[in-house]
N, C-alpha and C positions, 0 to 999 in steps of 0.2 A: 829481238823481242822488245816489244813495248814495256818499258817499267814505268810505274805509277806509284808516287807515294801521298801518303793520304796526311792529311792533319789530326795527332793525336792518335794514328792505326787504326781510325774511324773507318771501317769498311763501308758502313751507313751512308756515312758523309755523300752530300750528293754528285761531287764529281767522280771519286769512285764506282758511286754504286752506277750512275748513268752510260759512265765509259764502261762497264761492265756489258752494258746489251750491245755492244753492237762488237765485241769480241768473240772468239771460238772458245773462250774457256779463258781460266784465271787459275795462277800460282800464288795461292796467300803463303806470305815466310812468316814464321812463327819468332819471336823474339824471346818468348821461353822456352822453346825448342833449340835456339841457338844458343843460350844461356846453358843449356845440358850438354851441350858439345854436339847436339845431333845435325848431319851435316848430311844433305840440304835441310835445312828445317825448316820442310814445307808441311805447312797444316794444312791438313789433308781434308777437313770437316767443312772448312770455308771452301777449298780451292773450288774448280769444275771443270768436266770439258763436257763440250755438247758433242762432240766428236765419238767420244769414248764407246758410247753403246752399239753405233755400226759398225766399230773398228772390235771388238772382241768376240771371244766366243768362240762357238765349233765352224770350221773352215777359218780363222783368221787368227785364234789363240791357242785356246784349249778351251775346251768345254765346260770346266768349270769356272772359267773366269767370272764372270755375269755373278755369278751365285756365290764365288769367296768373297769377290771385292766387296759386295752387302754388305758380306756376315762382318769383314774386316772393319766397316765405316760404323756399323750399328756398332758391334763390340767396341769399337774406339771410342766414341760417342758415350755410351755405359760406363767408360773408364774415365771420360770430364765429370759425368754425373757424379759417381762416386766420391771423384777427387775434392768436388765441393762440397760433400755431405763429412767424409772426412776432415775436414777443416770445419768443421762446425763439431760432430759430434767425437769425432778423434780415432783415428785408426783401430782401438781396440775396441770400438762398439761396433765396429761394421759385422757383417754378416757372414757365413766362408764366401758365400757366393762374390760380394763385395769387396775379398780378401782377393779370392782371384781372379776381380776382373782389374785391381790394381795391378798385380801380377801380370797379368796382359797386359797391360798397358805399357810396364817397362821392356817386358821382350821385345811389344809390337817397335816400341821408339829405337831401343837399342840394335835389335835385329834386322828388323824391317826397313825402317823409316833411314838408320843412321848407314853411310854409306863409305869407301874410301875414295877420297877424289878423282883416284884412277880408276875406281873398284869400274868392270863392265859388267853386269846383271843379264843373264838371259830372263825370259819371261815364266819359260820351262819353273825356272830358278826359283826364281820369286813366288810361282804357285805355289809352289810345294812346302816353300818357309811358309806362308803363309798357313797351312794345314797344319806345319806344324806346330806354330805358336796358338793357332783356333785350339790345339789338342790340349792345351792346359785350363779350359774352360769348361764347365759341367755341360752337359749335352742340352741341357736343359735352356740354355743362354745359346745355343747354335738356331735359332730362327727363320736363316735366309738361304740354308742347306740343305740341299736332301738329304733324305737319309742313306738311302745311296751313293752321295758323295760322302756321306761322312763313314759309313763301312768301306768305300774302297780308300782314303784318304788317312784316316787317323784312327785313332786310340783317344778317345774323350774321356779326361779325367772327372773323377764323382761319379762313375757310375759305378 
């Protein structure tokens, strides 16, 4: 695997960003993710595969793959937001909603993201974590889900 490191963690920066197109996809490591013990601490917001979309789904995954992985990047995405409004107005002014999407946040890193060196993951596996850390999120914040996967999947809390 090619590793690249950049001046400053500048992903911007132009030899980054330029060796970036002409790869299948990129693993950004988080250096506050690795700071929390989460191990890989790959940040999942920046990373990509251009791979990924023909490779999942019904006949290659499961069927709802396409449609958690979303819900899992927007919801995580929601959980940076927060985190910096937080740090500005301070945890006890947030909103429930913004209560519990920090909540997700920490399942998603601790459960999800954080792994054991040996740990092996089916995919099976990791769908199904995934439904159920999405289950501590008002229904209302589920977006990239049908509803259908969210009746046969989970129990959405706030409702």
């Amino acid at each position: 695997i090619p590793i690249l490191t950049m001046p400053n963690d500048d992903i911007t920066h132009p030899i980054p960003d330029l060796t970036g197109f002409i790869t299948e996809g990129q693993i950004v490591l988080s250096r506050e993710l690795d700071s929390k013990n989460i191990y890989p601490p790959i940040d999942i917001l920046t990373s990509l595969s251009r791979l990924m979309k023909d490779g999942i789904g019904k006949g290659y995954t499961r069927e709802d793959h396409p449609s958690v992985s979303s819900q899992l990047f927007a919801s995580y995405s929601r959980v940076q937001e927060v985190r910096s409004l937080a740090g500005v107005v301070g945890e006890d002014e947030l909103s429930k909603n913004d209560k519990m999407s920090l909540e997700f946040g920490k399942l998603f890193e601790e459960k999800f993201l954080k792994q054991g060196k040996e740990e092996e993951r089916e995919i099976g596996y990791s769908l199904d974590m995934a439904w159920e850390i999405l289950s501590n999120l008002p229904r209302s914040e589920l977006t990239r889900v049908s509803l259908a996967d969210i009746r046969e999947h989970i129990r959405v809390a706030g409702d």
